[in-house]
C-alpha atoms as a printed R data frame, in Angstrom:
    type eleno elety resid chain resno      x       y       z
1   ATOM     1    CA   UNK     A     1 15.081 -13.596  -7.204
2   ATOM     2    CA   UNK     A     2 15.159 -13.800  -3.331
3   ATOM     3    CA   UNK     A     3 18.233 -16.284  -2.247
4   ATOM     4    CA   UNK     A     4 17.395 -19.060   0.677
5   ATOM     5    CA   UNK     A     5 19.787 -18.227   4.180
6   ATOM     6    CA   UNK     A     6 21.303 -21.861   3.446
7   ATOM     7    CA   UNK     A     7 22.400 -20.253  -0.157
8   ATOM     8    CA   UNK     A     8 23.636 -17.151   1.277
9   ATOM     9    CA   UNK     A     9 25.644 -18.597   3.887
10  ATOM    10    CA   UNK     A    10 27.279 -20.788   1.145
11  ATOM    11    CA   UNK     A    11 28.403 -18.453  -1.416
12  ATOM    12    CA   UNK     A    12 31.356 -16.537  -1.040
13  ATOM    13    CA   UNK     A    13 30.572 -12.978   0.249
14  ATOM    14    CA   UNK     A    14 32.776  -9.435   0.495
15  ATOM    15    CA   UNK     A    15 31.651  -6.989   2.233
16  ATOM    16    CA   UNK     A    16 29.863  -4.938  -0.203
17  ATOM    17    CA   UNK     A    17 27.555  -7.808  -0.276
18  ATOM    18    CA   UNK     A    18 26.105  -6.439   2.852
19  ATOM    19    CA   UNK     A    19 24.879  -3.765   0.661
20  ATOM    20    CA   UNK     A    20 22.682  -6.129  -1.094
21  ATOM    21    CA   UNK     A    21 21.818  -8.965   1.324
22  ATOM    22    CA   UNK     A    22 20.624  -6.754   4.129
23  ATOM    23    CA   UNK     A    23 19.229  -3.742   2.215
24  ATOM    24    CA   UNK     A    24 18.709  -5.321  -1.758
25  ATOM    25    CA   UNK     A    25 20.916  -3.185  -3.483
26  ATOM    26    CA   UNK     A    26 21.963  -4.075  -6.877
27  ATOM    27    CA   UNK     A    27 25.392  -4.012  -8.623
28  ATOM    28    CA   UNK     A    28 25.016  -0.096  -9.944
29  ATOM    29    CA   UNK     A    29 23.877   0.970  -6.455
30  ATOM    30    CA   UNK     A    30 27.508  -0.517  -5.098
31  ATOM    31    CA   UNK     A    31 29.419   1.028  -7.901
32  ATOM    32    CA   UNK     A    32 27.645   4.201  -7.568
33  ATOM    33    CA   UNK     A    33 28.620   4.595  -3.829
34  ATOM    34    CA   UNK     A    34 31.957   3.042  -4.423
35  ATOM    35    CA   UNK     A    35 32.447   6.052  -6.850
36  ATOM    36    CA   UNK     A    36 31.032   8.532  -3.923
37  ATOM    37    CA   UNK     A    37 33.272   6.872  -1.367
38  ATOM    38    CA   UNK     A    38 36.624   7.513  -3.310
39  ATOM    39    CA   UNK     A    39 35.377  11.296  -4.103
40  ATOM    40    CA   UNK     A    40 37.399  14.069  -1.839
41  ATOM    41    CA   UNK     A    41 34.121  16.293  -2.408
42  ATOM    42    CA   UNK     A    42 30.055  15.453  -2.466
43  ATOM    43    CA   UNK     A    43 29.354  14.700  -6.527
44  ATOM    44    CA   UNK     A    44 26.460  15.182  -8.156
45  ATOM    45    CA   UNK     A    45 24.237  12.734 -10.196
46  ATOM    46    CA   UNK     A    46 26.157  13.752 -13.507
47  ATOM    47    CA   UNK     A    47 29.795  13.130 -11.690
48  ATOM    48    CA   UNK     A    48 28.285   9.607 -10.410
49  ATOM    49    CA   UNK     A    49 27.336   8.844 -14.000
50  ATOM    50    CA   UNK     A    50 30.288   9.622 -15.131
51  ATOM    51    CA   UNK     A    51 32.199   7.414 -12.993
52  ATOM    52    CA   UNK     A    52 29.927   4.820 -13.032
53  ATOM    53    CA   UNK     A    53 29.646   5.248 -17.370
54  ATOM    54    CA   UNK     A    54 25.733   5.237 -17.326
55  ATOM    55    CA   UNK     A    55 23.147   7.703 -18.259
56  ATOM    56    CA   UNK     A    56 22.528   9.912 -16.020
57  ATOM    57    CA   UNK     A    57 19.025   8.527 -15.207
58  ATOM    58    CA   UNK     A    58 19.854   5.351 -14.233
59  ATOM    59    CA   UNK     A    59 22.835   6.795 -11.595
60  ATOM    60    CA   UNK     A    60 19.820   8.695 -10.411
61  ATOM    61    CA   UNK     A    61 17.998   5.458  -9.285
62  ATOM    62    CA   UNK     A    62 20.815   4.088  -7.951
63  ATOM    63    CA   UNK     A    63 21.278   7.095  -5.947
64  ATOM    64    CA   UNK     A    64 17.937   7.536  -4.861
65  ATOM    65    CA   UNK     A    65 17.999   3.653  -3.886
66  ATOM    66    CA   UNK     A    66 21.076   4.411  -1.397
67  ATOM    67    CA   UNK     A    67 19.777   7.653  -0.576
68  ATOM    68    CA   UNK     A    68 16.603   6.122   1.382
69  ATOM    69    CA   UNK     A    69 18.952   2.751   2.465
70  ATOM    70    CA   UNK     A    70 20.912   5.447   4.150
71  ATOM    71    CA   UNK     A    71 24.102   4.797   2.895
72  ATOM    72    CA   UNK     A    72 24.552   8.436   1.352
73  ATOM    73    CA   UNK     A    73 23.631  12.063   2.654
74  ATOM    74    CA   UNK     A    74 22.015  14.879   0.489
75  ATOM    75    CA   UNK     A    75 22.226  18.870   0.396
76  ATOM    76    CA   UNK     A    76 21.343  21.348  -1.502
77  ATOM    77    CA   UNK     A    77 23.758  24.148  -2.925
78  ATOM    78    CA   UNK     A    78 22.129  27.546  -4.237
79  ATOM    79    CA   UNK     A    79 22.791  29.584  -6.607
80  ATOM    80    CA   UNK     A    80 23.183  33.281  -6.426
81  ATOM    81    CA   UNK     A    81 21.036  34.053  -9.213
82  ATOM    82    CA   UNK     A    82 18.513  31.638  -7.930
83  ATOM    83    CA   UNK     A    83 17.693  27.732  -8.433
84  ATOM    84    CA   UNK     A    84 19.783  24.781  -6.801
85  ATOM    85    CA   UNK     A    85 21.270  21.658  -7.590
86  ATOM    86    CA   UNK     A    86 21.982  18.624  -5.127
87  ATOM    87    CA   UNK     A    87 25.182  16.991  -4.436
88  ATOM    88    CA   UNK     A    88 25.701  13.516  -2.997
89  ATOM    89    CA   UNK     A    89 28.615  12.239  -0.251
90  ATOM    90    CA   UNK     A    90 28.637   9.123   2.000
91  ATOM    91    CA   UNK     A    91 27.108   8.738   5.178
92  ATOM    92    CA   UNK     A    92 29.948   7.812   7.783
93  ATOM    93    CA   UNK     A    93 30.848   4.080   7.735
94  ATOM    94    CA   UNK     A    94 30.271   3.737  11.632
95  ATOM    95    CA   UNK     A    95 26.775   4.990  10.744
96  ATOM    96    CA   UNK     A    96 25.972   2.526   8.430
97  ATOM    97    CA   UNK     A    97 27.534  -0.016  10.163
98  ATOM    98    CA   UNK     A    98 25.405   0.515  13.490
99  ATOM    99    CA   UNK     A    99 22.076   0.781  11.611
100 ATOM   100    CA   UNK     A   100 23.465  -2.976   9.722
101 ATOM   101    CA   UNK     A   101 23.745  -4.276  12.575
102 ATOM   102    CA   UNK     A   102 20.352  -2.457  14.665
103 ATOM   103    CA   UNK     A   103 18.693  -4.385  11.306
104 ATOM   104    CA   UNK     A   104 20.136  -7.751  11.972
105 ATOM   105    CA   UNK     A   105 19.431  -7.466  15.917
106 ATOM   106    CA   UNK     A   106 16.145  -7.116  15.559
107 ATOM   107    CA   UNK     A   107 16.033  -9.725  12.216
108 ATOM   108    CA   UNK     A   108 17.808 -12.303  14.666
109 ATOM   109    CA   UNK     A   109 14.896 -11.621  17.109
110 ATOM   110    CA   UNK     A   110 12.395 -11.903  15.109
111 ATOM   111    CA   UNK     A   111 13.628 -15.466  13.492
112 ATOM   112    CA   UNK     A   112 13.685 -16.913  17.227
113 ATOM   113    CA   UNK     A   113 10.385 -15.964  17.964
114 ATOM   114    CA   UNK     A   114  9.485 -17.644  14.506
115 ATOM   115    CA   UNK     A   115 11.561 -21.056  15.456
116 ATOM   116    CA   UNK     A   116  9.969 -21.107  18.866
117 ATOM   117    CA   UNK     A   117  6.433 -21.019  17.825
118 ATOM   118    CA   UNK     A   118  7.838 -23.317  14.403
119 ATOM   119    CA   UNK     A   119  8.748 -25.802  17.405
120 ATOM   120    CA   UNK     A   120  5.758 -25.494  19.516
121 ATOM   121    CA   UNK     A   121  3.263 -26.134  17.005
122 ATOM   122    CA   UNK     A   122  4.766 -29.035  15.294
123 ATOM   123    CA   UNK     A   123  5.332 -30.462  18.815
124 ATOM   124    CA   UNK     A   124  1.891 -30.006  19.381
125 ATOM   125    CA   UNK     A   125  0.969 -31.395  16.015
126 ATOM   126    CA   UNK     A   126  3.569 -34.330  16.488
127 ATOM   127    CA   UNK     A   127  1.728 -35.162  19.874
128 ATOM   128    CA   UNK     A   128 -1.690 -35.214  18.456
129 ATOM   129    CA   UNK     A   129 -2.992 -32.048  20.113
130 ATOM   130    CA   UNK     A   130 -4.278 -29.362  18.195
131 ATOM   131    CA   UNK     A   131 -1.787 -26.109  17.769
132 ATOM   132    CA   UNK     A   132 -2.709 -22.931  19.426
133 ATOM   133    CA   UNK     A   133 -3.572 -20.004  17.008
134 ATOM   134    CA   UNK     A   134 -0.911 -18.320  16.351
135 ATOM   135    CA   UNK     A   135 -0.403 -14.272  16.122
136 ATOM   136    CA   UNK     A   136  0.368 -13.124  12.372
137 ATOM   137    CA   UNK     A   137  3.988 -11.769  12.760
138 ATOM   138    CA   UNK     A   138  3.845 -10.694   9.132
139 ATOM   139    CA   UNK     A   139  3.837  -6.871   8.327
């Protein structure tokens, strides 16, 4: 269930909680790249299950969920008799950290453009004119 701001900003919060405030991971999805982050070598969904003590599909979602947030990279090793298997490793902190905070530019933007036209029609409203129609900013 989706938190209010007000709640957010009242709980205590580590940073891993980035992880699910700005891109709704879940619990797993942290231990699974915490797991990832503490390997010396890229793991593959049965290591992450492992060290995470799940079946191996569910450390598959997980890592599939942090695979498209971006938090972990993906490649493919071949074998010489043919066929493949993947193998998972982190995407560099920096990264992550300058796409977290691209995402929270642009959310900070976007919430000022809501308060202005939040204060402009309820000004309008308060004054007894009628509010101008307003563009959907939903996507």
């Amino acid at each position: 269930m989706a938190r209010s701001m007000s709640e957010q900003l009242q709980q205590d919060m580590e940073c891993e909680g980035l992880l699910e405030c700005i891109h709704g991971l879940k619990g797993l999805d942290k231990e699974c790249f915490r797991v990832m982050v503490e390997s010396d070598e890229p793991l593959t969904i049965d290591d992450v299950a492992d060290g995470v003590d799940r079946e191996r599909s569910t450390a598959y979602r997980s890592i599939q969920r942090l695979y498209e947030s971006g938090f972990i990279q993906k490649e493919q090793i071949n074998y010489e008799q043919g066929g493949y298997y993947h193998v998972y490793y982190p995407t560099d902190p920096a990264e992550i950290a300058n796409d977290m905070q691209r995402m929270m530019n642009d959310w900070y933007a976007k919430m000022g453009q809501l308060i202005q036209e939040f204060e402009d029609t309820y000004e309008l409203l308060a004054d007894g004119s009628e509010p101008p129609e307003l563009p959907d900013t939903r996507e």
